[in-house]
C-alpha positions as CSV (number, residue, x, y, z in Angstrom):
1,X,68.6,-85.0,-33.8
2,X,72.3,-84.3,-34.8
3,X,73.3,-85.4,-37.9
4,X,76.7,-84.7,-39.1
5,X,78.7,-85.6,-42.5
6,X,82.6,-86.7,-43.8
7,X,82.7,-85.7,-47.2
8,X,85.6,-87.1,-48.7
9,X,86.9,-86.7,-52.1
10,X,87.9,-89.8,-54.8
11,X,91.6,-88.6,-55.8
12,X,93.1,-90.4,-53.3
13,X,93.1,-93.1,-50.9
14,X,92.0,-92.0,-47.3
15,X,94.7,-92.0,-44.7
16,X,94.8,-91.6,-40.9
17,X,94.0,-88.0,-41.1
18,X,91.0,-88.9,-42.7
19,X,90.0,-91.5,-40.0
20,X,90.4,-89.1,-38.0
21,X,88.1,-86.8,-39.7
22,X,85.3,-89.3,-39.6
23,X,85.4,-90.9,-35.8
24,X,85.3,-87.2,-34.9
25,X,82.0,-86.9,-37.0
26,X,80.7,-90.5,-36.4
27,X,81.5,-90.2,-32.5
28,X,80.0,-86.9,-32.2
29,X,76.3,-87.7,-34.1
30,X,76.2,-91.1,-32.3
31,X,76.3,-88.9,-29.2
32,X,73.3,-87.5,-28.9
33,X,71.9,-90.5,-31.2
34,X,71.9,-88.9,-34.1
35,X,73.0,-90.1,-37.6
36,X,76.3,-90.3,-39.5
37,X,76.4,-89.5,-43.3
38,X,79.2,-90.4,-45.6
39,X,79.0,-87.8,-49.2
40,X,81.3,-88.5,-51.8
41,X,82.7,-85.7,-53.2
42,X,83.1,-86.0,-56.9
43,X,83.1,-83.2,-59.1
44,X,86.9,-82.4,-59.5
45,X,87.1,-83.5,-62.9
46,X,89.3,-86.4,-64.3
47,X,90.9,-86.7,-61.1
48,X,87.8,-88.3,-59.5
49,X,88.4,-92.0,-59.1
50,X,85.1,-94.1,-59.1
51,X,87.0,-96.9,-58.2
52,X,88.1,-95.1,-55.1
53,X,84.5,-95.2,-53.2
54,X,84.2,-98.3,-52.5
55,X,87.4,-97.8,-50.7
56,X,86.0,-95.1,-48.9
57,X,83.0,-97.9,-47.9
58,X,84.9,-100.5,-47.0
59,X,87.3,-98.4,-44.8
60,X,84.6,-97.0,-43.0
61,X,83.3,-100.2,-41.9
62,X,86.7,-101.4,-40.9
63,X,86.7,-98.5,-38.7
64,X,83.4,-99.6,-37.3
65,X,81.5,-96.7,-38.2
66,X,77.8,-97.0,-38.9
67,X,76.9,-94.5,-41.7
68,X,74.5,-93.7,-44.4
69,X,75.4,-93.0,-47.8
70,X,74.0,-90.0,-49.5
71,X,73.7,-89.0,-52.7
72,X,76.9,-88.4,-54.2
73,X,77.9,-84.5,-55.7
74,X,78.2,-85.5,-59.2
75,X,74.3,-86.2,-58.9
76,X,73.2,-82.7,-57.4
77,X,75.1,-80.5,-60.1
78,X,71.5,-79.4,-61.3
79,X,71.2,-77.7,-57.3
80,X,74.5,-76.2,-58.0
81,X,73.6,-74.4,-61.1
82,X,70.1,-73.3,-59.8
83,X,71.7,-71.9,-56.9
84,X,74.3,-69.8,-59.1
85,X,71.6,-68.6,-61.3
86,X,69.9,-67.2,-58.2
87,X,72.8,-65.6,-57.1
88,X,73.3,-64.3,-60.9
89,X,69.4,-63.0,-61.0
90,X,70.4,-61.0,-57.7
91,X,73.3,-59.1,-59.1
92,X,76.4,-61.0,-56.9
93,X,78.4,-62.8,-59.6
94,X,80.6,-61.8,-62.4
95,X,82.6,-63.4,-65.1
96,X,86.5,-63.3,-64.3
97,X,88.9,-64.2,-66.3
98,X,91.9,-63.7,-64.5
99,X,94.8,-66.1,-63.7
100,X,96.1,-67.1,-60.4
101,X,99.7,-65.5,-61.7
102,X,97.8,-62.3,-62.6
103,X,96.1,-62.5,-59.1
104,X,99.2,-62.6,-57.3
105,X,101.1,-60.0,-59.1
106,X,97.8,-57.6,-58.9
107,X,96.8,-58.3,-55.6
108,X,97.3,-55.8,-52.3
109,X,96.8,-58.3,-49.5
110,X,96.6,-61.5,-49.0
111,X,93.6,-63.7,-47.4
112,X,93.1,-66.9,-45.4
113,X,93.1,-68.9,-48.9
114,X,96.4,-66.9,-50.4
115,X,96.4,-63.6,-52.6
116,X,93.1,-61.9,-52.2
117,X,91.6,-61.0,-55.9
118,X,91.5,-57.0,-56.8
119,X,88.2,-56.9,-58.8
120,X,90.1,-56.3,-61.7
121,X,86.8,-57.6,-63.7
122,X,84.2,-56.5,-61.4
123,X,83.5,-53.7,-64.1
124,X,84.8,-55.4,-66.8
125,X,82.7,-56.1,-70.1
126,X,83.8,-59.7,-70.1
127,X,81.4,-62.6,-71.9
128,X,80.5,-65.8,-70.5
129,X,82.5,-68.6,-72.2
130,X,85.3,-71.6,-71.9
131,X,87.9,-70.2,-69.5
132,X,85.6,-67.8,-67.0
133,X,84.5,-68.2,-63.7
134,X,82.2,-66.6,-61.7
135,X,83.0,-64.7,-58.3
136,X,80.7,-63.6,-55.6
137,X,80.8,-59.8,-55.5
138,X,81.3,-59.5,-51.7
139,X,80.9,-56.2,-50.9
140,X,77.8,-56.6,-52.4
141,X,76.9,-59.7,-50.6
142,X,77.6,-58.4,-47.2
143,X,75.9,-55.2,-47.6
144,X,72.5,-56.9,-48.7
145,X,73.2,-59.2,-45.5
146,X,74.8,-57.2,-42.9
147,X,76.3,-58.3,-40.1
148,X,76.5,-62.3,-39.6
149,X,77.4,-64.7,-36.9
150,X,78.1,-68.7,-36.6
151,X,78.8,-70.8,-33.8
152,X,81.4,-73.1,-33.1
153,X,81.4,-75.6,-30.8
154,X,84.8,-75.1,-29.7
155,X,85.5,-71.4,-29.8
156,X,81.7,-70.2,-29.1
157,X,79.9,-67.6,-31.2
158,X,82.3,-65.7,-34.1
159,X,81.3,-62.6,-36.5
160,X,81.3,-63.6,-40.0
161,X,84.0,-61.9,-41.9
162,X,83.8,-63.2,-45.5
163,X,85.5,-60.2,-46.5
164,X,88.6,-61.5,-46.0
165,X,88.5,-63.8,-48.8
166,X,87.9,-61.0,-51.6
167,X,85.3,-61.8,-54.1
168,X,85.9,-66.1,-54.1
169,X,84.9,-68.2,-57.1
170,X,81.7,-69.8,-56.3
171,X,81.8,-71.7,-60.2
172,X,85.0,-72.6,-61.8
173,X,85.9,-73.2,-65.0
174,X,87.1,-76.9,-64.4
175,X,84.4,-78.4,-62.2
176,X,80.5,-77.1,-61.7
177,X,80.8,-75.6,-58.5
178,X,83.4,-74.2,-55.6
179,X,83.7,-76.0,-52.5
180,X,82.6,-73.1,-50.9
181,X,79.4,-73.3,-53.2
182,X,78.8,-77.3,-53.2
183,X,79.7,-78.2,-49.5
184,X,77.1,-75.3,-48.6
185,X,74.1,-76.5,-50.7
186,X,74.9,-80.2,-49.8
187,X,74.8,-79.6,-46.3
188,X,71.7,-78.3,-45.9
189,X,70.1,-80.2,-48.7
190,X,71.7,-83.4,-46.2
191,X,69.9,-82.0,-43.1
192,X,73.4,-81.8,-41.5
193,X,73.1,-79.9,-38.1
194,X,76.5,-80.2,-37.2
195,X,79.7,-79.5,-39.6
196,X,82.9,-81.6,-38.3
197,X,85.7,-80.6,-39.8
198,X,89.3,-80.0,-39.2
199,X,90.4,-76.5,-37.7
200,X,92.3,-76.1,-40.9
201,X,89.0,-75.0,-42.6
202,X,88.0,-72.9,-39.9
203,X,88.5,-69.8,-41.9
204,X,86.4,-71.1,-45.0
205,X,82.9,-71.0,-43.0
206,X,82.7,-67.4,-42.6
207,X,82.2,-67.6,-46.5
208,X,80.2,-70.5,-45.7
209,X,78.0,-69.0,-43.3
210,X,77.4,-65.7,-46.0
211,X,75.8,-68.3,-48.5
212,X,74.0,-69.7,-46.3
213,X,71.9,-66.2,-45.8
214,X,71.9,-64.8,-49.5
215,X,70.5,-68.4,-50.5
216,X,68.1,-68.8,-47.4
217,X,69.5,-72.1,-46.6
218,X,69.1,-73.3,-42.5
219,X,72.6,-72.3,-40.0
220,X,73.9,-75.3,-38.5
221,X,76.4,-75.5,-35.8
222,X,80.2,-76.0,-36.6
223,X,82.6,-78.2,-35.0
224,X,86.3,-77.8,-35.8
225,X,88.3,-80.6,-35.0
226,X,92.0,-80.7,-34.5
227,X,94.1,-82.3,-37.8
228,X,96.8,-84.6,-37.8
229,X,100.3,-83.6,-38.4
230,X,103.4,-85.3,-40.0
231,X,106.9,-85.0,-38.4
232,X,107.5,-81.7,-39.9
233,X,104.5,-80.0,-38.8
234,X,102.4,-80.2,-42.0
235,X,99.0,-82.2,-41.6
236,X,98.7,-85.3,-43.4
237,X,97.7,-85.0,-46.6
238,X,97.4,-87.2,-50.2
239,X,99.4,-85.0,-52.1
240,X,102.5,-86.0,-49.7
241,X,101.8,-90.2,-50.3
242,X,100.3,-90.3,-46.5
243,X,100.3,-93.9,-45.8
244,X,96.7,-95.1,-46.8
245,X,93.9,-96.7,-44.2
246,X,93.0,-99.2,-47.1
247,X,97.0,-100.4,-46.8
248,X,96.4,-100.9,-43.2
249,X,93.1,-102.9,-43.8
250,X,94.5,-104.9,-46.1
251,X,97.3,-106.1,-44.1
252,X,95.1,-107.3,-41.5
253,X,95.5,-104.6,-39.0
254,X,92.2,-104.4,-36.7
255,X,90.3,-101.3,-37.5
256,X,88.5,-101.3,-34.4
257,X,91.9,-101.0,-32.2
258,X,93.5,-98.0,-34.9
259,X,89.9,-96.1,-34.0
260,X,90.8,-96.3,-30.2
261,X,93.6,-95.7,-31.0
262,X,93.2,-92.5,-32.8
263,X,90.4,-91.4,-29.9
264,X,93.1,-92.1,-27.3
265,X,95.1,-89.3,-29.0
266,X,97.8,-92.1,-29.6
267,X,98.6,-90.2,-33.1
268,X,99.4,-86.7,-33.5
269,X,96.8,-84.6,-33.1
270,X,97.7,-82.6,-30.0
271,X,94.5,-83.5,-28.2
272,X,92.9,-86.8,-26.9
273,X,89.6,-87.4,-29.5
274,X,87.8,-88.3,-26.6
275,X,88.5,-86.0,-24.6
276,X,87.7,-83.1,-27.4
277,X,84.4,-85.1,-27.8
278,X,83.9,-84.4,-23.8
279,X,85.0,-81.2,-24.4
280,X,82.4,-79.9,-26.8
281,X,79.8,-81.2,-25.0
């Protein structure tokens, strides 16, 4: 059975995008009759709104989309932490205290997720405290591994190459785990065979797919969706006040017609939903 996820994080409301997001999820378990999970994602700190997930509910439902809540993150820290120890016990994480402006001016390439970190205190003697996180030694990671693979359902089978991204944090200093780290563990720990997501995170599962096989955790299948993109180019996103799904709602709009809409490819997304669904098939 498929079972796939939207994960959405309380520090904003949801907007189109979002919708988006979770008719490509919804749609794509409901398929094959499998089941649609919604995951609340909030462990980023005092900019988690509590308030904001029965939004998240009720929006959902105005969309028409049956789902099943699951626990949310702040409730699995506990797996988090275990799963760093293990990683700790095996040798792959260090303490790093470096900031992102000493990153960039030390750094020698750069990486799907910006300036790629120099290992300046991989050999370090630094101690555990307020202020560290952790990183993954990769070169260690993918030697104990070797070679990986991970199949999307759009672009077929792709070698892992998590060496791109350097040695990522996997626990930060402001919040109990990456998302690298959390989205991994919840995932399996959710039975989620399928990952939807947009194609703007494409990059982020070859990490993904790495943690998967240091922490023995089961490979699903991923499935990057297109994302939706403002005038300008940029996809929609909170940070730029994209219009919010709970305004809509509210006004009285019909949620039913803005899902067929957005699976008609009537917004931006460069592709028909419906027919990417076909597609993927």
């Amino acid at each position: 059975m498929t079972i796939t996820r939207f994960a959405p994080s309380p520090n904003g409301p949801l907007h189109l995008g979002h919708a988006y997001a979770a008719i490509v999820a919804h749609d794509r378990a409901k398929r094959d009759g499998g089941e649609f999970l919604l995951r609340i994602e909030d462990i980023d700190g005092a900019r988690s709104r509590p308030e904001l997930a029965e939004e998240f509910r009720e929006d959902l439902r105005w969309l028409r989309l049956d789902f099943r809540e699951v626990a949310p993150q702040s409730q699995r820290i506990a797996s988090y932490r275990d799963a760093a120890d293990s990683l700790r016990a095996m040798g792959l994480l260090y303490p790093c205290r470096c900031s992102r402006a000493e990153i960039a001016a030390t750094a020698t390439r750069m990486g799907p997720d910006g300036p790629v970190y120099p290992g300046t205190c991989l050999h370090a003697p630094i101690m555990p405290g307020p202020g560290v996180v952790w990183r993954l030694d990769m070169e260690q990671a993918t030697d104990l591994c070797g070679p990986l693979s991970w199949t999307d359902e759009r672009r077929g089978e792709q070698q892992a190459r998590p060496d791109l991204f350097g040695d990522v944090v996997l626990w930060r200093k402001d919040a109990p785990a990456s998302y690298h780290l959390a989205a991994t563990l919840d995932d399996a720990a959710d039975g989620v065979t399928c990952v939807t997501r947009g194609a703007d995170l494409f990059q982020a599962t070859h990490v993904h797919r790495l943690l998967q096989a240091l922490l023995g955790l089961p490979e699903p299948v991923w499935h990057h969706h297109p994302v939706l993109i403002e005038a300008d180019g940029r996809k929609l996103a909170k940070r730029r006040g994209a219009s919010a799904i709970a305004d809509r709602r509210r006004a009285g709009e019909d949620g039913r017609a803005v899902a067929a809409e957005l699976r008609a490819g009537l917004f931006d997304t460069g592709i028909s939903l419906s027919d990417y669904i076909h597609q993927a098939a």
